[in-house]
C-alpha positions as CSV (number, residue, x, y, z in Angstrom):
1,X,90.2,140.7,-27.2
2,X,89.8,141.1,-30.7
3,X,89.0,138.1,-33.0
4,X,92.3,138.8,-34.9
5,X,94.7,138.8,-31.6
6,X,94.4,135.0,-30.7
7,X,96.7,134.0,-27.5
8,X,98.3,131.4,-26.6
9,X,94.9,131.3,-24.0
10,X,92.8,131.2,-26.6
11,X,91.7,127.4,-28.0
12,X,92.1,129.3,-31.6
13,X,95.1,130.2,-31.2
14,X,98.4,128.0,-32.2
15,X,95.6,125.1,-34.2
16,X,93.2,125.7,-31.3
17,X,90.4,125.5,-33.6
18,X,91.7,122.2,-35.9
19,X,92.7,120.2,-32.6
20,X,89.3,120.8,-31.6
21,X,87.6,120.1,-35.1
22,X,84.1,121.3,-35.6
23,X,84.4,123.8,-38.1
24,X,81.2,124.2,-40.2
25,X,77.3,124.5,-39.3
26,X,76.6,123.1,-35.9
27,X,73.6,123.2,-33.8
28,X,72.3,121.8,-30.6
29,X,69.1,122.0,-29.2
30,X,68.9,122.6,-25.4
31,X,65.3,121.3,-24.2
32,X,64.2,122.8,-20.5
33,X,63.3,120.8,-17.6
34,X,60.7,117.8,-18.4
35,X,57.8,117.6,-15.9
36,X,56.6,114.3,-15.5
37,X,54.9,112.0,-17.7
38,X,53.0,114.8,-19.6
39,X,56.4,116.8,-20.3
40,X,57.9,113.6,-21.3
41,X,55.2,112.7,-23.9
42,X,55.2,116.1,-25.0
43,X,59.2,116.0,-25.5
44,X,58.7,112.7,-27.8
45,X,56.1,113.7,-29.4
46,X,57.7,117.0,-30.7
47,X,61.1,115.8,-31.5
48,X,60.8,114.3,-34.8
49,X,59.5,118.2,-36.0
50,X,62.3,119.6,-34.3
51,X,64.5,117.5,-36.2
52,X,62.9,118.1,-39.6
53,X,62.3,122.0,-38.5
54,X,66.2,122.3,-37.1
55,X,68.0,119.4,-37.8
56,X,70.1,119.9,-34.7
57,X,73.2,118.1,-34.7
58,X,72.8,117.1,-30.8
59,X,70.2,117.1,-28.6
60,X,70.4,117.9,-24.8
61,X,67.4,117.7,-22.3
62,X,67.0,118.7,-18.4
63,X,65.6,115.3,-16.8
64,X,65.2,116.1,-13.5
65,X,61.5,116.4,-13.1
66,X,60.6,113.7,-15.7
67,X,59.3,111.2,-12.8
68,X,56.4,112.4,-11.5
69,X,57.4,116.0,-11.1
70,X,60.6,114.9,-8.9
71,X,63.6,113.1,-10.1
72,X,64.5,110.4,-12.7
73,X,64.3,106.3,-13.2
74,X,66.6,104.2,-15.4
75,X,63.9,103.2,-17.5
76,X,63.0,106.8,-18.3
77,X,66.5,108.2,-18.5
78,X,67.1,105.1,-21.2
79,X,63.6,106.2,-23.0
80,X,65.0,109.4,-23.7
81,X,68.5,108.3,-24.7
82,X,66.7,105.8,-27.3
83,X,64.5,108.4,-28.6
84,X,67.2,110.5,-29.4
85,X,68.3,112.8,-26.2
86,X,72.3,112.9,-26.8
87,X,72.5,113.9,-22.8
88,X,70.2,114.3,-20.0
89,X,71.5,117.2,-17.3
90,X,69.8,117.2,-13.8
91,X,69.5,119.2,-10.5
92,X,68.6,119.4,-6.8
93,X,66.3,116.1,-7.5
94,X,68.8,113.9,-8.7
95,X,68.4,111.7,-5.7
96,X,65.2,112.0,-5.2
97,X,65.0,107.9,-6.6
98,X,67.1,105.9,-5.0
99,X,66.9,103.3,-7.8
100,X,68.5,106.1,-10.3
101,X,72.3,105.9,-8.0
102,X,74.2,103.1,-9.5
103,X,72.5,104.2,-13.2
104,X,74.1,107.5,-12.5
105,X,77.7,106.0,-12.2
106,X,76.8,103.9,-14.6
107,X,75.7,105.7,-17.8
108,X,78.0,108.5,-19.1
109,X,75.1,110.3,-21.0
110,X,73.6,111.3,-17.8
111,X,74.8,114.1,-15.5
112,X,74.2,115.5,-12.3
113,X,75.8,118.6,-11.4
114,X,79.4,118.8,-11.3
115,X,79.9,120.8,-8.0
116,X,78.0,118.0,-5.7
117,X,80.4,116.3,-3.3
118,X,82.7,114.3,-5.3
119,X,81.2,111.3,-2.7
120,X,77.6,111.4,-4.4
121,X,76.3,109.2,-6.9
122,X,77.4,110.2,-10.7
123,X,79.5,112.9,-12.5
124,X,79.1,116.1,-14.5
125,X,81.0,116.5,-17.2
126,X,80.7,114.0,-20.3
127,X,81.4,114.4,-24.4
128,X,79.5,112.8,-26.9
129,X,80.6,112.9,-30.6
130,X,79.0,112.9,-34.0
131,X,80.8,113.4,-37.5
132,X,84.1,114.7,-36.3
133,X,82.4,117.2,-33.8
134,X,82.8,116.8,-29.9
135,X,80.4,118.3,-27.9
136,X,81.1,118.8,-24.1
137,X,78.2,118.9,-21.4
138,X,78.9,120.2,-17.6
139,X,75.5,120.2,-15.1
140,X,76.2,122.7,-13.2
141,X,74.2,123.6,-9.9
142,X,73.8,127.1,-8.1
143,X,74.7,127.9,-4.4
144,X,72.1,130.3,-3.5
145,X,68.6,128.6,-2.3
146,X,69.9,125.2,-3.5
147,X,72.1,122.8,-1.5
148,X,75.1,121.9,-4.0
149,X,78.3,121.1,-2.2
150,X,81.4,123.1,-3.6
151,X,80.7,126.4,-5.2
152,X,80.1,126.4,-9.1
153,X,82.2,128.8,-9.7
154,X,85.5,127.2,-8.9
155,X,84.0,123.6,-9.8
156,X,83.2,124.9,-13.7
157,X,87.3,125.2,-13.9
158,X,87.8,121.4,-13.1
159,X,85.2,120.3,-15.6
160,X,86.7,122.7,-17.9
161,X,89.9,121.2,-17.9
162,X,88.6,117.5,-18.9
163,X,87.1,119.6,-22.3
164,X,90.7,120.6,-23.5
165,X,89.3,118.8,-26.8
166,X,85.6,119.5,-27.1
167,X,84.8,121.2,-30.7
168,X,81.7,122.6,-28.4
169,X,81.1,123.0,-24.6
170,X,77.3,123.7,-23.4
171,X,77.3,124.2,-19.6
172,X,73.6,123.7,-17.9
173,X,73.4,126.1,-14.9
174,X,70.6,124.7,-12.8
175,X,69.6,127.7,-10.1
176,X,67.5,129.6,-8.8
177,X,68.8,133.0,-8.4
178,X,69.2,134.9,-11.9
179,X,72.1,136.6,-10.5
180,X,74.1,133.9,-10.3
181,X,72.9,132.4,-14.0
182,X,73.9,135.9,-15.7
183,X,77.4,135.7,-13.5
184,X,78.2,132.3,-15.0
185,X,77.0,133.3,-18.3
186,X,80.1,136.3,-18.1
187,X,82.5,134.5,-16.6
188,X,82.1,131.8,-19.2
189,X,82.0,134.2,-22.2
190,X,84.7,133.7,-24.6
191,X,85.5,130.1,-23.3
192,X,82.3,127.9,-23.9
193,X,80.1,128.1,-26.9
194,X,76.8,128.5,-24.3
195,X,75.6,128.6,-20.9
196,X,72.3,128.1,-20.7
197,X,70.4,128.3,-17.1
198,X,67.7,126.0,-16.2
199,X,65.3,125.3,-13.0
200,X,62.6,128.0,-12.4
201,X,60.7,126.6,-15.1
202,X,59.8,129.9,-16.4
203,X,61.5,131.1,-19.8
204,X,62.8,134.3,-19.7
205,X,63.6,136.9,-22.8
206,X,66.8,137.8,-22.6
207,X,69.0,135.1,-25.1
208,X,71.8,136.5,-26.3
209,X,75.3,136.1,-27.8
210,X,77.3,137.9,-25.2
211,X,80.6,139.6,-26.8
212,X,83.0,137.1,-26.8
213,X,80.9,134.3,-28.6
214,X,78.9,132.6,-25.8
215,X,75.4,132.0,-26.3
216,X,73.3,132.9,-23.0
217,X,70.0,132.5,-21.6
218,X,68.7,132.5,-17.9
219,X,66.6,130.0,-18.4
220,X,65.0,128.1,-20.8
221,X,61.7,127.0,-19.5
222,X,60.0,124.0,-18.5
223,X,58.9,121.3,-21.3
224,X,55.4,120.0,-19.4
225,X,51.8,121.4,-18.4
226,X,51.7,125.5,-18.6
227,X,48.4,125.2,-17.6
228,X,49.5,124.7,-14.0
229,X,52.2,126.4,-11.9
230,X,55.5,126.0,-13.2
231,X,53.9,121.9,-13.5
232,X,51.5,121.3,-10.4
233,X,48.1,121.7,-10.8
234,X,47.2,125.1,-10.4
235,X,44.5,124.7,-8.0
236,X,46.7,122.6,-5.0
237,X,49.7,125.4,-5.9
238,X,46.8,128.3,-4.8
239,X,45.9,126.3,-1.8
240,X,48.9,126.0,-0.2
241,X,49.5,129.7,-1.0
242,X,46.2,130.9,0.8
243,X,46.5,128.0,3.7
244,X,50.3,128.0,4.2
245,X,49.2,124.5,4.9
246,X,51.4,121.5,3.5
247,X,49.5,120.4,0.3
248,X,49.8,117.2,-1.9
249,X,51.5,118.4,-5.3
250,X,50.7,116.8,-8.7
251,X,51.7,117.3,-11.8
252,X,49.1,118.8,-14.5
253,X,48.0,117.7,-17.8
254,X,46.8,120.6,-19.0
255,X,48.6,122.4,-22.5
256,X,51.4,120.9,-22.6
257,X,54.6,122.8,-24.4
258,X,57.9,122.0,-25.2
259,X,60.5,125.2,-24.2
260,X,63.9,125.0,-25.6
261,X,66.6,126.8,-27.4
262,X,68.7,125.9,-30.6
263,X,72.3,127.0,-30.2
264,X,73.9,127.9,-33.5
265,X,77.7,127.5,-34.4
266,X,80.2,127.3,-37.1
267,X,83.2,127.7,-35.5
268,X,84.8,126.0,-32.6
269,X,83.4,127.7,-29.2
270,X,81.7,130.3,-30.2
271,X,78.2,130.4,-31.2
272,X,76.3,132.4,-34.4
273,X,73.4,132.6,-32.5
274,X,71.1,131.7,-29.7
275,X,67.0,130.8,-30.6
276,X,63.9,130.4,-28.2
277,X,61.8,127.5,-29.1
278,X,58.6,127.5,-27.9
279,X,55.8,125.1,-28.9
280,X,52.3,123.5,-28.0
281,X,52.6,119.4,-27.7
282,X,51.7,118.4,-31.4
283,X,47.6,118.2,-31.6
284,X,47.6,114.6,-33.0
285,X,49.5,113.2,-30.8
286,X,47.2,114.7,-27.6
287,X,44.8,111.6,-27.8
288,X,46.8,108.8,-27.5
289,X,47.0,109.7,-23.7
């Protein structure tokens, strides 16, 4: 539909766009999965030149690796709300900590994904504001490969309905098939301002604005070691490869990078553009480890 033939569907249409508010520059910056203590130094360490780079209006970051590679405490989930981090979306290792449960019902910055059984710990849908601008964040998880329990696709309409207000809505697709990442990135188009897919730890090339305003990637990257595979050290990842043997995984230490994206908007749902942000763990900052 053209950008002149608003319906009544449309949130622009009928003062869609100044119930909503948010007119004028807007950008968040979407940070991929954090992979353990190296990915979350790396994520501290870079933000304050992101903000002077980008001066992103919100900041959101996958936390579901930061512990050690699997999952997420309440002290570190608090870390990265204090240093900044508007909201942390997770994955399949949400409860990998059992101490993280009650912090997940708890705190409303921190989200696992929305299509888990309603009877697990935490939500996935939450809206933070700043200046007049409401930003909505859904964790969403895939159903192929990873065990979520309702399908993602019907869930995302639920957690669309508690947004009827959001200026902006960023969903977090955490899966592993691409298929199902570039599915929720169409079916979303036109309705969300991005969808941006997270979990492989691998970034891929293809962000885009899709047609009807949506800013799309299929995943963002990991923020942690790329001198390992996709964060264990490279040398117990091989082993079990060539011994099909159960191996002890560890996170690496070695180059660390942050991998994000800066989302673009200046008007209501719809994003101006989509940008990969990719960048070594400041140099200075490498010795005080």
């Amino acid at each position: 539909m053209a950008e002149s033939q608003a319906s009544a569907a449309d949130p622009r249409a009928a003062g869609g766009e100044e119930s909503r508010g948010g007119n004028g520059h807007v950008s968040v910056l979407f940070v991929g999965d954090i992979v353990g203590g190296i990915g979350r130094r790396t994520l501290l360490d870079s933000l304050p030149v992101l903000r002077e780079r980008y001066e992103p209006t919100f900041v959101i970051a996958n936390g579901e690796n930061v512990a050690g590679g699997l999952g997420i405490t309440p002290k570190l989930a608090d870390e990265l709300i204090a240093a900044g981090v508007d909201v942390i979306t997770l994955g399949n290792h949400t409860y990998h900590r059992r101490e993280v449960y009650a912090y997940l019902d708890a705190q409303p910055r921190i989200l696992r994904p929305v299509n888990f059984l309603s009877s697990q710990p935490g939500h996935g849908v939450c809206t933070v504001e700043r200046d007049g601008v409401r930003l909505g964040v859904v964790s969403l998880s895939g159903n192929l490969y990873l065990r979520a329990g309702r399908s993602a696709f019907t869930e995302i309409e639920s957690a669309l309905s508690e947004l009827r207000d959001a200026s902006h809505i960023v969903v977090d697709m955490h899966a592993e098939a691409t298929s199902e990442k570039v599915a929720m990135g169409w079916h979303l188009d036109g309705r969300v301002t991005a969808v941006v897919g997270t979990h492989t730890h691998v970034p891929t090339a293809d962000a885009r604005v899709l047609p009807g305003g949506t800013a799309y990637i299929t995943d963002v990257g990991m923020t942690g070691p790329r001198g390992g595979v996709i964060g264990v050290k490279r040398e117990q990842a091989i082993e079990s490869l060539l011994t099909q043997m159960p191996v002890r995984f560890e996170t690496s230490d070695e180059d660390p990078w942050l991998m994000a994206v800066l989302i673009s908007c200046s008007r209501p749902l719809r994003a101006d553009s989509i940008e990969q942000v990719l960048m070594p763990r400041p140099v200075l900052a490498r010795g005080r480890d």
